[in-house]
Every structure is written in C-alpha cells, then in structure tokens.
FIDOMI-241193 format. One record per residue (C-alpha): x, y, z; residue number from 1. Coordinates in steps of 0.2 Angstrom, whole numbers. Layout:
BEGIN
    c1    c2    c3 seq
     X     Y     Z NUM
...
***
This chain:
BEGIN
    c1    c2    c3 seq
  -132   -78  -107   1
  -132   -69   -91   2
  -139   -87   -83   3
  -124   -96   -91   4
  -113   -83   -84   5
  -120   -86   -66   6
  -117  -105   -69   7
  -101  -103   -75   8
   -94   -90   -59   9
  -103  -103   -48  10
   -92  -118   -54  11
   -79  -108   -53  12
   -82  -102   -34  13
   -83  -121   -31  14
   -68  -127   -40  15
   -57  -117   -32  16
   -67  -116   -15  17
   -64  -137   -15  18
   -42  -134   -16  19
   -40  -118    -7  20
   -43  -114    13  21
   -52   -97    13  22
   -39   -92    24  23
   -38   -70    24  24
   -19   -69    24  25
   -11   -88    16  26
   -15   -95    -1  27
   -12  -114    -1  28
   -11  -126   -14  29
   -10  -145    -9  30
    -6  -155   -18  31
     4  -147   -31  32
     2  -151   -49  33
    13  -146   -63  34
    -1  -149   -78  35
   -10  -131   -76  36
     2  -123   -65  37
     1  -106   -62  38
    14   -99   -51  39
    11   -85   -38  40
    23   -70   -38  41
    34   -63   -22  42
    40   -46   -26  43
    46   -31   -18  44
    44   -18   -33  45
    59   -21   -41  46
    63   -40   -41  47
    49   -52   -46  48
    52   -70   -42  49
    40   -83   -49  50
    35  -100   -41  51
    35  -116   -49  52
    29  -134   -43  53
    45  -140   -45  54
    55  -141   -29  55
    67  -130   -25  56
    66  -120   -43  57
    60  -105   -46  58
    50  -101   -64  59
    55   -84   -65  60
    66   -70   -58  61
    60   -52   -66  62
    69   -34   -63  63
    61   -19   -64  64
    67    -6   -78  65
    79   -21   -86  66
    75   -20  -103  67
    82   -22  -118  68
    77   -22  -139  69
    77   -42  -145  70
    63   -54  -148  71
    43   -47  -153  72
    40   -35  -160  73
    59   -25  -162  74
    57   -15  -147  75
    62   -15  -129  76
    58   -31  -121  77
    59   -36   -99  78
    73   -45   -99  79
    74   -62   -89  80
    87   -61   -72  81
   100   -74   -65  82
    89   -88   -59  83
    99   -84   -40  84
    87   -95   -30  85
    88  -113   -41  86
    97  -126   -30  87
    97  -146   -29  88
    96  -154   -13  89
   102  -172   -11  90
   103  -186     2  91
   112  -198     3  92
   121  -195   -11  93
   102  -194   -22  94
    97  -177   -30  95
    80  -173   -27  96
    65  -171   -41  97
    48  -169   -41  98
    45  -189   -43  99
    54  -192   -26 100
    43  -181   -15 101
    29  -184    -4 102
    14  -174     2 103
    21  -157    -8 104
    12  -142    -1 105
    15  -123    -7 106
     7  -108     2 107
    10   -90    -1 108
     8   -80    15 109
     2   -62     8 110
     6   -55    26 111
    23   -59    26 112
    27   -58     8 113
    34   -76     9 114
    35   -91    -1 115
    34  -109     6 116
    37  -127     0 117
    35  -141    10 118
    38  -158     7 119
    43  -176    14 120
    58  -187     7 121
    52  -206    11 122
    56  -210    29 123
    71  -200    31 124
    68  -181    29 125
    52  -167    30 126
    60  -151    20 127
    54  -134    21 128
    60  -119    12 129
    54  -101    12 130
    60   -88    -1 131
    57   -68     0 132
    60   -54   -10 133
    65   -42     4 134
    53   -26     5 135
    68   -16    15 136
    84   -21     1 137
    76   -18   -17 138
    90   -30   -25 139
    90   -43   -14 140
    82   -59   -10 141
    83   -74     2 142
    77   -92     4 143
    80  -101    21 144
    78  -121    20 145
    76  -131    35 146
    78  -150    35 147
    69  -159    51 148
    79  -176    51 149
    72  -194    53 150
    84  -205    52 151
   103  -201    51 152
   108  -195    34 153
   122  -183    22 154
   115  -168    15 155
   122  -162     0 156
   115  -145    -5 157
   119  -134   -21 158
   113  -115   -26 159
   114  -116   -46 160
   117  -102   -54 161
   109   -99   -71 162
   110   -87   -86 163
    93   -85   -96 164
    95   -89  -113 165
    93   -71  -119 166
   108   -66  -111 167
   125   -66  -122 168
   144   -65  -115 169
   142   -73   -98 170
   155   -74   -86 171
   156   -84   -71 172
   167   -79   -55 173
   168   -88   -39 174
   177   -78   -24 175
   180   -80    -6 176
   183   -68     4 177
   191   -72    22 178
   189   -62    39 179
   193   -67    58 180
   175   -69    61 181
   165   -73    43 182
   171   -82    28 183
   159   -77    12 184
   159   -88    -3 185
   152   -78   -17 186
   142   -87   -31 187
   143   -72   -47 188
   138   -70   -63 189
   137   -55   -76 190
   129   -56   -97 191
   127   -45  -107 192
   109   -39  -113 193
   105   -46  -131 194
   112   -30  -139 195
   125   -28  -127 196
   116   -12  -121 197
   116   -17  -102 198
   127   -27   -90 199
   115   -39   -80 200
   122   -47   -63 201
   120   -56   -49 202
   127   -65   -34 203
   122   -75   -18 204
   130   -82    -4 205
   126   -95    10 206
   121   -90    25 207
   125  -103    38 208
   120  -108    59 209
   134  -111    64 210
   148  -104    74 211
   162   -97    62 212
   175  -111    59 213
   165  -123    61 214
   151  -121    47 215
   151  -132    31 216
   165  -131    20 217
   162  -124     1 218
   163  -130   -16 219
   165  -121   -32 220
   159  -132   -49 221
   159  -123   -66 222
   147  -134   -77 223
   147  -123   -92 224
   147  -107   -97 225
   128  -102   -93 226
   127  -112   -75 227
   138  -114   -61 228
   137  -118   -41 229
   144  -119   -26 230
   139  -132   -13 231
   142  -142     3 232
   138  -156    11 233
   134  -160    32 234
   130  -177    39 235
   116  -175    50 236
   108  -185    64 237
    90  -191    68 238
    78  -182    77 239
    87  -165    73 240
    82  -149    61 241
    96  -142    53 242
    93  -123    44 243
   103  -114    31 244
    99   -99    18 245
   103   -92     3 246
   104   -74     2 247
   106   -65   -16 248
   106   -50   -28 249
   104   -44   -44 250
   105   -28   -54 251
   109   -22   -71 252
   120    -5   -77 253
   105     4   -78 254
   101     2   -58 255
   119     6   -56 256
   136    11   -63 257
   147    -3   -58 258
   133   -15   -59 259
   145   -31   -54 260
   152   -24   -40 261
   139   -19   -35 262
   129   -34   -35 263
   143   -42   -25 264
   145   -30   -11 265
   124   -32    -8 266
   125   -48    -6 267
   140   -45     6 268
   131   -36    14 269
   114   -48    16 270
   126   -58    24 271
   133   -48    37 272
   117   -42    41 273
   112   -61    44 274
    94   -71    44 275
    88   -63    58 276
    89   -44    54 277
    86   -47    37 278
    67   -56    40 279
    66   -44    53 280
    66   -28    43 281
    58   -37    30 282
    42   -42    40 283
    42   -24    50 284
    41   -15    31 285
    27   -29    25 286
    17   -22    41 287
    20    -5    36 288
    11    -9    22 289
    -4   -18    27 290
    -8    -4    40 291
   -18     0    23 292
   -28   -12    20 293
   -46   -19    14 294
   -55   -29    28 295
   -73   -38    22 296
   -83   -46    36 297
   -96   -60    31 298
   -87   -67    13 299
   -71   -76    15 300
   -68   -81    -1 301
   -70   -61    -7 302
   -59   -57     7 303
   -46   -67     3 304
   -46   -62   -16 305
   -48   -46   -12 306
   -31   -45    -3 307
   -25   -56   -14 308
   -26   -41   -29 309
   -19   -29   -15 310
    -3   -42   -11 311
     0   -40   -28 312
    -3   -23   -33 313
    10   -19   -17 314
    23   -32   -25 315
    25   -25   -39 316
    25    -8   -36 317
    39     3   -24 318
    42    19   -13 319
    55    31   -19 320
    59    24   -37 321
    54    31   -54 322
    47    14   -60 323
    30    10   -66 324
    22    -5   -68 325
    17   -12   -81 326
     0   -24   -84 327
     8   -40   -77 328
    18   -34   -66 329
    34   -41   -61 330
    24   -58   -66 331
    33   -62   -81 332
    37   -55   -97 333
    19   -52  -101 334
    17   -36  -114 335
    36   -35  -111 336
    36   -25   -96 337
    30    -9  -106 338
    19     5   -95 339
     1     9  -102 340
   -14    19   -96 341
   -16     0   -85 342
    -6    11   -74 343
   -13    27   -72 344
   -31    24   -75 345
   -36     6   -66 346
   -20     0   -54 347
   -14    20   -49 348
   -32    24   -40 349
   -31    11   -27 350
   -13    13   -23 351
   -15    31   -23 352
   -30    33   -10 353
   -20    19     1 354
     0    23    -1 355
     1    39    -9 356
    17    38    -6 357
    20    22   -16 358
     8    32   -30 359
    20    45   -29 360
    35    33   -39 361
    21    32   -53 362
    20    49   -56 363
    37    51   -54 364
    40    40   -68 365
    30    52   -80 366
    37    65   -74 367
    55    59   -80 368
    50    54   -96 369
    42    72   -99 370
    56    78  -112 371
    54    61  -122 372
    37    65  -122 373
    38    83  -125 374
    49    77  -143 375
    37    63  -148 376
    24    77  -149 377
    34    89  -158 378
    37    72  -171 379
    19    73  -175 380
    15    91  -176 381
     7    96  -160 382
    14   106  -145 383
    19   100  -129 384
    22    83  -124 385
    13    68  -129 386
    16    54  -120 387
    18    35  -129 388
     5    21  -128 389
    19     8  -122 390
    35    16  -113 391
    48     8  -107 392
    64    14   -99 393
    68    28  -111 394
    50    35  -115 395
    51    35  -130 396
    35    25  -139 397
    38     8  -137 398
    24    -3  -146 399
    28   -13  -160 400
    26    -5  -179 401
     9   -16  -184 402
     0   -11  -166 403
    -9     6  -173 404
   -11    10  -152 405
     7    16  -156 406
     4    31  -166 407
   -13    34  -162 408
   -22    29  -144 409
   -18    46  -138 410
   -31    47  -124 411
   -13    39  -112 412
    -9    56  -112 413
   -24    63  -104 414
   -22    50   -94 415
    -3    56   -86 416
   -14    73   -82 417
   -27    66   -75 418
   -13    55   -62 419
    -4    69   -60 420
   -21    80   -54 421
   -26    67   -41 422
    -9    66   -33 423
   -11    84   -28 424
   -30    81   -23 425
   -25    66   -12 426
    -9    74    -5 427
   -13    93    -6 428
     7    96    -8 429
     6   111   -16 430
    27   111   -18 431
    24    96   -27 432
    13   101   -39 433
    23   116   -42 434
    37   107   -45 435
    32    93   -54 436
    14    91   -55 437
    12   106   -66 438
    25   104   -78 439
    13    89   -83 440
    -2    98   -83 441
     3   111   -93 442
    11   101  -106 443
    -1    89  -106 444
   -16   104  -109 445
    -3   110  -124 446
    -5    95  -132 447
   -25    93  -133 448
   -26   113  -138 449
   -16   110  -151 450
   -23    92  -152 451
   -42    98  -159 452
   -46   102  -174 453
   -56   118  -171 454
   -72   117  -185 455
   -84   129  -175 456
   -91   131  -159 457
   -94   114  -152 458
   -83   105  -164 459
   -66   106  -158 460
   -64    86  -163 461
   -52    76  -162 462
   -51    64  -176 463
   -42    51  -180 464
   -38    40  -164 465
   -37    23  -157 466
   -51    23  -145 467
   -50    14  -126 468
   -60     2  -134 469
   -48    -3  -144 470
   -57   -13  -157 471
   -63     4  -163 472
   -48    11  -173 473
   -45    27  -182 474
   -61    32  -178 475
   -65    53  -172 476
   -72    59  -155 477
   -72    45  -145 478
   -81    46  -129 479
   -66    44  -117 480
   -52    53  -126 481
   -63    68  -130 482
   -69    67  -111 483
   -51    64  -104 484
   -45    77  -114 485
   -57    93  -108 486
   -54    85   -89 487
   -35    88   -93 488
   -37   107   -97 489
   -48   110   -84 490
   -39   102   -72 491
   -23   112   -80 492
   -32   129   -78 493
   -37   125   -60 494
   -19   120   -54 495
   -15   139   -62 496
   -27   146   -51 497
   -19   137   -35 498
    -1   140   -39 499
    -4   157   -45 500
     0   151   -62 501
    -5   163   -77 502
   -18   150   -84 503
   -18   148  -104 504
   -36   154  -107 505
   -35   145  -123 506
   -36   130  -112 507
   -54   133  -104 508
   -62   139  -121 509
   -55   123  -131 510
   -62   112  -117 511
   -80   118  -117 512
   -81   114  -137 513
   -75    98  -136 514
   -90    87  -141 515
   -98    71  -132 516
  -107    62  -147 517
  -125    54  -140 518
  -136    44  -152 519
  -154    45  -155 520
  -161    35  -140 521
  -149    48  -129 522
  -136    35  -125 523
  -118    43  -125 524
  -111    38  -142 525
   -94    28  -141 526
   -87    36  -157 527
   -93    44  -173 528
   -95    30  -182 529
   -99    17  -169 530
  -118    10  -173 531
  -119    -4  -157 532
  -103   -14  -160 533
   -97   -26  -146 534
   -82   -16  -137 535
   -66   -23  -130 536
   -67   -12  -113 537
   -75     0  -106 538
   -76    17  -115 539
   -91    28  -112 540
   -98    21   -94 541
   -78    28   -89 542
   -86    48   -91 543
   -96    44   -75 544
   -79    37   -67 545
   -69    40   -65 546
   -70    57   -77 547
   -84    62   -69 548
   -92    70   -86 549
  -109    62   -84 550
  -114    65   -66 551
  -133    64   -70 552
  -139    45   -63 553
  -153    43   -78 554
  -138    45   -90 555
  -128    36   -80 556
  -141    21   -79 557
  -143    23   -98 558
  -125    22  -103 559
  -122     6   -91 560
  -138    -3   -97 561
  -135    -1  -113 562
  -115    -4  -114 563
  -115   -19  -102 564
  -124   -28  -113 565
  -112   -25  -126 566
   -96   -34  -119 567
   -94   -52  -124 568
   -92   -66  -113 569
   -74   -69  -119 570
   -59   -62  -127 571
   -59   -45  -117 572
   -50   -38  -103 573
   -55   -37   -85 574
   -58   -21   -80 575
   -74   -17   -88 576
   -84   -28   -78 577
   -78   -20   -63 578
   -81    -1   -69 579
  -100    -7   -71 580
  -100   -14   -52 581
   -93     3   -46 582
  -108    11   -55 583
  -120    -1   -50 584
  -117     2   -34 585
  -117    22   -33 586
  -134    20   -43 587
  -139    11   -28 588
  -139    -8   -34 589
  -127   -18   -22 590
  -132   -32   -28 591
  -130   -32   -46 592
  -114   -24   -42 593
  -109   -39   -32 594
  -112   -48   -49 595
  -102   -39   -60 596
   -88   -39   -45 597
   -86   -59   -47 598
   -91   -57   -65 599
   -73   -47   -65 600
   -61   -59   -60 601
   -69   -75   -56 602
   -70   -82   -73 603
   -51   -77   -75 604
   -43   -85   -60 605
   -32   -99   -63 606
   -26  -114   -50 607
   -20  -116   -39 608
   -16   -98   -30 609
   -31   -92   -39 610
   -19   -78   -49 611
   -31   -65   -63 612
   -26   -68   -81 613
   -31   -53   -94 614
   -46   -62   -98 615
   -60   -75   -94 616
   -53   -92   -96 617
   -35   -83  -100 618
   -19   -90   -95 619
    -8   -75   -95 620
    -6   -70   -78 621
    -4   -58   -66 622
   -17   -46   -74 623
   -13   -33   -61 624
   -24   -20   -72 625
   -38   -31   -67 626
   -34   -31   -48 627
   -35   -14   -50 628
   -51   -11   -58 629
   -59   -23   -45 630
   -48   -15   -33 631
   -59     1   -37 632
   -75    -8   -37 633
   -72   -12   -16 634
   -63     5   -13 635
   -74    19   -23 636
   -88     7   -26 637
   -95    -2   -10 638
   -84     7     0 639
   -90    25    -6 640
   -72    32    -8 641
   -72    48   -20 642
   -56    59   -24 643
   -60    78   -24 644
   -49    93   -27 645
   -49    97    -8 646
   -45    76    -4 647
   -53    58    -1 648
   -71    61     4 649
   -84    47     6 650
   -99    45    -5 651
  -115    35     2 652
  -113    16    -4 653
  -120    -1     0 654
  -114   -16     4 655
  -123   -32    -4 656
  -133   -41     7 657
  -119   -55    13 658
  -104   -43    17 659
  -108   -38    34 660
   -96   -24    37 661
   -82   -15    27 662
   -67    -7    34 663
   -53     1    25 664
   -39     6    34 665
   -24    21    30 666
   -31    30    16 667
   -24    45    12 668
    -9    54    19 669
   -19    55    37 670
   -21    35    37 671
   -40    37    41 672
   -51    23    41 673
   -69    23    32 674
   -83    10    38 675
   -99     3    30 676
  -111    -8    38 677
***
C-alpha cells in the first residue's frame, strides 16, 4: 500500500508540475478548461469571490456571517451574495463567450490578492481583467478591465447584476447621482433571505479614465426581476489600450442596520476614492501581511503550495471582526459556512503564531457566543458553557438533527479553552485574558467538572461522546476529549494563578482522575471499546500535539506506528496525515515526515490552481482545515515552533534532506524570524 501511495503522490507531482509554472507567489492555469474546473478563491475575510473559466463571470460571491435557515439539513445555511462582478463584453456589436476566445490564461497572484484573465478576441482585441476583494474595505470589491486594440473597433461593456436563486423579494434600483466634478451611476439590488430573516444587498459603479464630461455615457436595462445592468459603449481606435473598472459592495442587515443604504454609500465611496488609491491601499495591507510568511529554499513546488495554504488561510480570515471560519472558507457553501474545532485546533495555530492579531477575531468569536454556550450547557444538565459542534451566527448548535456530532462530540469545547489559553501564551496580554480569555476558561473547566462522571479515584470518565475520530460514536473515554478536557482545567487553574483568580480546586482534582485508556501492547487506547478500527482522523497521536499529554518519544513512536497504519487511503480528512509529519519529525525522521507532508495534500489537489479538497481524490474544495494541519507540519514540525505559557520558543527540528533552508518570518507579537538550515 505504502508503494502505491508513493506512486500515486508521484503522478500527482507530475501532473500538475507539467500545467503549472513553480512560480513562489502566481499560480497560472493555461489553457483553461471548464471540464474539471476548480476555481481559486480571492478574499478579504469577509467577501469570497470564486473564479470560474468562463470569461468575465465569476462562480461564486460568499459573505462572511450571512446565513440563514433553508435547504440541508433545517439549519442555518451561507447564503450565496449578488453576483456584483458578472459582465458581458462585446465588439462590434458581438457578446463574448468562452467559444470566441483565444489563448485564455488565468493566474492568481497570492502577493497581491488578485485575480487575472487574459485572453485574445481574433485579430482585433487582447483583453485582460483583474478582480480583487480589497484587504483595506471588508465590503467591497473591484475588477479593472483593459482592452489593448488591434484594429479599430466599438466596445460594448455590461456589469450584470444577478440575485441567487435562494434569494426571495428582490428589488432592483438604478440611480444617478450628479456632482460638478463626478457623475455616479449606481447599479443596486436588495432580496430577502429565504425566511426573510436578513436583507442582503449590493451595488457597483463604473469607474472610468477619462476626464469628467467626457467619460462614456450610461445605460440602465431591467431584464427581469432577478438581473439587471447598466452598460456603455466607446469606439476605440488601433493600436490603443483603453481601461475601465468596476467597483462594488455588498452586505446584509446583520453587518449593518440600514443594510441598503449602506451598500450604496460604500460603493460611493470606492469610487471617489478611485483606481489608484483603492489598489494602493489594497496592495500596501496584502504586504502587511506577508511580512509573515513561510520561505523554503531548495523545493519550488512545496514552496509554492506552502504559501498557497497561507494565501488562503489569510483570505478567509480578518483583523478586528468576530467571525470565524469555517472548514472551506469563504470557498463556497461547503458544510454551510458553520464553525467547528477545523477552526481552533488545525487553522488557529498557524495564524496564531504568525498574526496573533488576526487569531485574535477567532477568539473573539467564541467569546461572543459564550451566553449561547453557557444555555446549551444548562439544556443538557451540566454547568457552565458548552459550546456547539457547528455554530453559526447565533451560537447556538447548528448541525442537522441525524448528525449525532450535534448532541454529543463535546471535546469542541475543550477546544475553545485550549484557543483561548494560547492566545495569552503567544500574546502574554494579561488585560486580555482577564477580560475575555478567563470568562472561557472558567466556563469552559465548569463544564468538564461537572462533565465526568466521578466512579473512584482514576475514573472520573466521561462517557457517552462522539470521539475526534468520528466513525467512533457514543463511545466513553476517548483519548482526545478525556486529554483535551484535563488540559482545559489546568490550563483554567493556571490562568487563576496569573490573574490572582481564586482557582476552583475542584478543577485540578477532577483533572488528575481523568483516565487515558492504553491497551495491552501499551499503545494509548482510542476509546473503551475500540479494538483496532480504521479511524476517520487523528485521535490519540493529537496527546503528543498539540495537547502535549504524551511527551515520552517511545510512547510517542508507539502511538504513531501503530495509528498511522490505521488511516485508509481514501475517504478521510486531511489533517491526519499532516499531525504524523509533525511527529515524525520531532522524533527526529525528516524524511518520513516529508512523506506524510505530501501524503497530506498531494492526493487532494485538484487542477488547475492545485486548490485542497477534504479528501484524497475529493472534489469539495477549499479544505482550509487541511491547509492548516499541513500549515502545522512546516511551522511546529520542520520548522521547530512550540507555544509555551511564557511565548513561541523553538524546538530542535530538521529539514529533509532537499529543503535547503527554512525561514519563517513575523511570528509572534515581536515579528521575529526563526531559521533552519
């Protein structure tokens, strides 16, 4: 098996080495084509717009915290925005379509946060266009279109705006506002969400070279009651270039109270600002960012996937916001935009130790979901807060009635803890952690002491759970919940200590009876029950990391060798694999941690920007959870990061033998740089 799996990442290495430049900051697709298409995501942490081979479309436009209850499964669902970026570009009096262009090529530039199409229209025109969602303006988006002319030809342009089918009671408004030195025309639309519960809108708005006066003049169509557009036309002469944007916004009433006006003045003000200023602050934020990165010397390809996972992770997450991503991102509509331990356990860690900041928002999110939490534990008997399996804008639980995770795969709420703990460790803001970071500690530690059922010295169990491997349901002690849960009281106890708390000594004494079952053979035993089952995802080997319950490397070693083996080759998520190249290599293996680092995300990639789906040979991406665990894998494993109560420290690693030097850059609040060679 282990020969069939080397075969298999090695054809996919090939394949995709054979259509993609190993570039370290652009991922280029040339050609393009629409049978196993799999677009790439621009985002900004708040809107999510998804490529398609199409020109000049757009597949999907997501917002962050837009949900509503309709469709699967009778709970809250993402919700699909206004597809603001769509248009149709003719000449000479012919629309566009994919059949009528030449030498199409897409490329996503992960440095700039930009997407571009380019393409050639027979002899007459080469068209290029370039969409963003702006890092600096969390609602709002732009595309800028340049037209380089051949031969002397009329443009006609249209921006289409178009209401999802989910969305109920649109209205469509056209409006043009008239000033000495601008005129704007504003393209608008508002729905309602499937219940009505939330008003969703959006506008855009051409943004245009010329002098005022002189720029094209604009039209106003109304098609039907879900699409309408505003357009113009300009003749244009050979051996020119002629440029215009498209600027837009969207948001919904739960972003904002007077969610249409709103949506309108944004965009108002996307155009005053103008092209310039508005790529200029964009570009500036986007270098902010990467001032933390992940830099490997000697393996393109690993480079480029590497900051590939870190593109994304960025995208979809923002600094200063209560939101929280969930497993794909603002990708889709993928497990409908509900929050699980993805969050906390595999993407938090890698934005944490880069952009605590930006780690900051996912904690925040918890934190204003606590009283929601605090009720669902009092729901089922227990004390302080319990936090749901899948959470969504409310926090209350959110995962569909026949999913037993719902009611049961408790260990999420260790989990929260655990986040909360390390934000403190990285940051060491003690105001914060009295504030904010305690209230979840302390709640959370109520929950396990009231949690265990308390049958003797050494048996303070907890029975009755869905475990992180999730094929094992309503099974006792699990490995990881048991283990996750005594880290969440002592961590609980010491955040007392620091703050001068009065510690619960309840919270100590329940954690040193809380069991970790081994089998005969010594290996850590997933569950009561479990007799060498294939597992889903990792379970056990997560006590040496990140829980750091097994620190001894022979139980370590034994746990791995024995688990690994255990995973099947398809039908299971990515993270696990990358959990074993972390150990790996703190057990001193570099290379066979460098096997189960491809063996993480290789076999998932799909063409042609190489984006993870949630398993090997899946088609369901962005698995951001799996950019995370590998994320891990580089940062903690090869590159020896550790989080400890007094900060980020690093741990002796290896590199395997190919990688010639790793650097990361800006961790922690100090932006220090950690090297190895």
């Amino acid at each position: 098996m282990k020969r069939l799996l080397a075969f298999s990442i090695l054809i996919f290495s090939s394949f995709f080495a054979e259509v993609h430049a190993q570039d370290p900051w652009k991922i280029t697709a040339s050609p393009v084509n629409a049978s196993g298409y799999y677009g790439i995501t621009v985002a900004n942490g708040m809107i999510g717009i998804v490529s398609s081979p199409e020109p000049f479309k757009v597949k999907d436009v997501v917002l962050a915290g837009a949900y509503d209850q309709y469709g699967r499964g009778r709970v809250s669902n993402f919700l699909r925005s206004f597809n603001l970026l769509n248009m149709r570009l003719g000449i000479d009096g012919k629309d566009l379509g994919a059949g009528d262009v030449q030498n199409l090529k897409q490329e996503l530039d992960m440095q700039k946060a930009g997407f571009t199409c380019s393409f050639d229209y027979s002899d007459k025109a080469s068209i290029r266009y370039t969409y963003y969602s702006l890092r600096h303006l969390p609602f709002t988006v732009l595309m800028d279109v340049s037209i380089t002319v051949k031969k002397d030809l009329q443009l006609s342009t249209a921006s289409v705006m178009e209401a999802p089918d989910a969305l109920k009671d649109v209205q469509n408004y056209y409006n043009e506002i008239d000033r000495p030195h601008v005129t704007i025309s504003l393209l608008t639309s508002s729905a309602k969400s499937p219940t009505g519960k939330l008003l969703m809108c959006a506008s855009n708005t051409f943004l245009f070279d010329e002098a005022h006066g002189t720029e094209p003049r604009v039209i106003h169509e109304m098609w039907d009651n879900n699409m309408h557009l505003m357009k113009f036309t300009k003749k244009l002469k050979a051996g020119t270039t002629y440029r215009f944007s498209i600027a837009g916004s969207s948001i919904t009433s739960a972003h904002h109270d007077d969610a249409l006006n709103e949506a309108e003045r944004m965009t108002i003000f996307a155009k005053l600002e103008g092209r310039d200023r508005l790529l200029e602050f964009h570009h500036k934020a986007w270098s902010k960012l990467w001032q933390s990165d992940i830099q490997i010397e000697g393996d393109p390809q690993s480079q480029q996937d590497v900051r590939s996972m870190l593109y994304h992770l960025y995208s979809f997450i923002r600094e200063g916001s209560d939101m929280s991503p969930s497993p794909m991102g603002l990708s889709g509509l993928g497990y409908n935009g509900h929050v699980f331990w993805d969050t906390e356990i595999w993407m938090y860690p890698a934005i944490l130790v880069l952009h605590p900041e930006m780690a900051k928002s996912l904690v925040e999110y918890r934190y204003q979901r606590l009283q929601a939490a605090r009720r669902n534990a009092f729901n089922h008997g227990y004390k302080g807060a319990m936090f749901p399996w899948e959470s969504a804008a409310s926090g209350v639980e959110e995962t569909p009635v026949w999913a037993l995770s719902g009611p049961f795969e408790h260990h999420i709420t260790a989990c929260v803890g655990i986040a909360a703990w390390n934000y403190y460790c990285v940051t060491q803001n003690k105001e914060w952690l009295r504030e904010k970071g305690w209230p979840l500690l302390k709640e959370t530690a109520d929950f396990w002491a009231s949690r265990v059922e308390r049958n003797g010295p050494g048996k303070y169990e907890i029975n009755n759970v869905v475990a992180a491997d999730e094929w094992a349901e309503n099974v006792d002690n699990n490995a990881f919940t048991n283990a996750a849960a005594k880290a969440v009281l002592q961590y609980a106890t010491e955040a007392a200590r620091i703050l001068g708390q009065p510690a619960n000594t309840d919270w100590m004494h329940v954690a040193q009876n809380i069991p970790i079952l081994k089998m005969e053979d010594g290996v850590t035993r997933e569950h009561a029950t479990y007799n060498g089952e294939g597992i889903k995802q990792g379970d056990v080997n997560l006590l040496a990391y990140p829980l750091k319950e097994i620190t001894d490397p022979k139980q370590v070693r034994k746990d791995l060798e024995y688990y690994e083996t255990r995973v099947p080759n398809e039908g299971t998520p990515a993270m696990t694999q990358a959990i074993f190249s972390l150990l790996h290599n703190r057990l001193g293996e570099p290379e066979r941690a460098f096997h189960f680092f491809q063996d993480a995300y290789l076999p998932n990639l799909n063409p042609p920007f190489r984006v993870i789906a949630e398993t090997k040979g899946g088609t369901n991406p962005y698995f951001a959870t799996g950019a995370g665990g590998v994320l891990q894998a580089v940062l903690m494993g090869f590159g020896g990061l550790e989080i400890t109560p007094t900060g980020i420290t690093q741990l002796k690693s290896a590199l395997p033998k190919h990688w010639k030097k790793l650097t990361i850059t800006g961790v922690g609040p100090d932006n220090k740089t950690f090297k190895v060679q």
